[in-house]
C-alpha positions, 0 to 999 in steps of 0.5 A, a space after each residue: 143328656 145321653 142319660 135323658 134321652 138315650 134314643 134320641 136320633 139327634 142327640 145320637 148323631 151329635 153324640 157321634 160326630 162328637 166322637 168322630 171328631 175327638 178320635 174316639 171312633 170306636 166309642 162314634 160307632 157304638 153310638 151309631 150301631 145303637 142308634 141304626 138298631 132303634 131308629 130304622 126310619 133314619 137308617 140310610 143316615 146312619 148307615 153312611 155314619 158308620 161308613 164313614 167312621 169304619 173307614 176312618 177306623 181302617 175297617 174298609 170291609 165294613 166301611 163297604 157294607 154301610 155304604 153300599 147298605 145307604 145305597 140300597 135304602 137312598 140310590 140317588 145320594 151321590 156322595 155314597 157312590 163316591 165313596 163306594 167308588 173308592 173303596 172298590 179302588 182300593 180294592 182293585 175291582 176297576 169296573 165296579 168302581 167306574 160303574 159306582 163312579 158313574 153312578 155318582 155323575 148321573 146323580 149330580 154328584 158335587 164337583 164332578 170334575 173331581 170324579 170324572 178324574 178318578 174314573 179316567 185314571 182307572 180307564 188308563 189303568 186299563 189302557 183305555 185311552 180314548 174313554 180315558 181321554 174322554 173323562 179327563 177333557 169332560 173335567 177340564 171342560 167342567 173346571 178349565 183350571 184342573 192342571 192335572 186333569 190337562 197333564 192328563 189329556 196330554 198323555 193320553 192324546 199322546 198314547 192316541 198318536 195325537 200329539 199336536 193336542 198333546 202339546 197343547 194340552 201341556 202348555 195349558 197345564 203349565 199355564 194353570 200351574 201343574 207340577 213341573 215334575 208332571 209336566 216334565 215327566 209327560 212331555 218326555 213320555 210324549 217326546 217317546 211316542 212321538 220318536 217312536 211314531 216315526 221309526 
């Protein structure tokens, strides 16, 4: 069939999923890069391919440079930005990856829950516990049975000096059948700050 019709846009992509599938990424990605050099009209789609197969090849920085280039050619494919969102992570660039992250929210990114997730982490990592508190209860509020999403909420209404909701939001941790080990861990760092208050 390549033989037949070896330009073909939808034989090319069957062909590289085929590889991608099998383990032969670098065999998924020749077909691909051939593939964005004769059909420009379905770049944006291949791009996101070889974005896709360089990550899964462990090459983050092409893997960033075909995402970002499906971006640029469709802004409003969500996944994309989640996808660019995590390999900023990865990279240690937090606001870049919360600006990728937010793109994807205001494009109806599926399970947005998910994503409002990964950026309160990043906002903790910062230290910034109201706009963290605000994603993570924007998610529960998405997906009430988001148990680590309420172990979350818990910590950082307790790094907000808020510990009734704290208290509150472990309980519904635990009733959606969060880890013990995270619920443990957060009532103990929450039974901290609480001693601490009161010193």
């Amino acid at each position: 069939l390549e033989k037949e019709a070896p330009d073909d846009p939808a034989l090319l992509r069957v062909l590289a999923l085929a590889y991608s599938q099998t383990g032969q990424v670098a065999r998924a990605i020749e077909v691909l890069e051939r593939a964005l050099e004769t059909h420009t009209d379905y770049a944006y789609y291949f791009h996101g391919l070889l974005a896709s197969n360089y990550l899964r090849g462990g090459n983050a920085e092409r893997a960033r440079y075909h995402t970002e280039q499906a971006i640029e050619l469709s802004p409003t494919q969500s996944g994309r930005h989640v996808q660019l969102g995590t390999l900023l992570v990865r990279e240690g660039q937090q606001s870049e990856a919360l600006a990728a992250f937010d793109s994807a929210l205001s494009s109806g990114v599926r399970d947005p829950h998910n994503v409002l997730f990964a950026a309160g982490l990043i906002e903790r990592e910062l230290n910034r516990w109201g706009e963290a508190l605000a994603r993570f209860e924007k998610a529960v509020a998405i997906e009430p049975g988001f148990a680590l999403a309420h172990v979350q909420v818990a910590l950082c209404s307790a790094e907000l000096g808020q510990f009734a909701e704290a208290r509150a939001a472990l309980d519904r941790a635990a009733r959606n059948g969060a880890r013990e080990d995270a619920v443990r861990s957060a009532r103990s760092r929450l039974i901290e700050l609480e001693a601490a208050a009161v010193e």
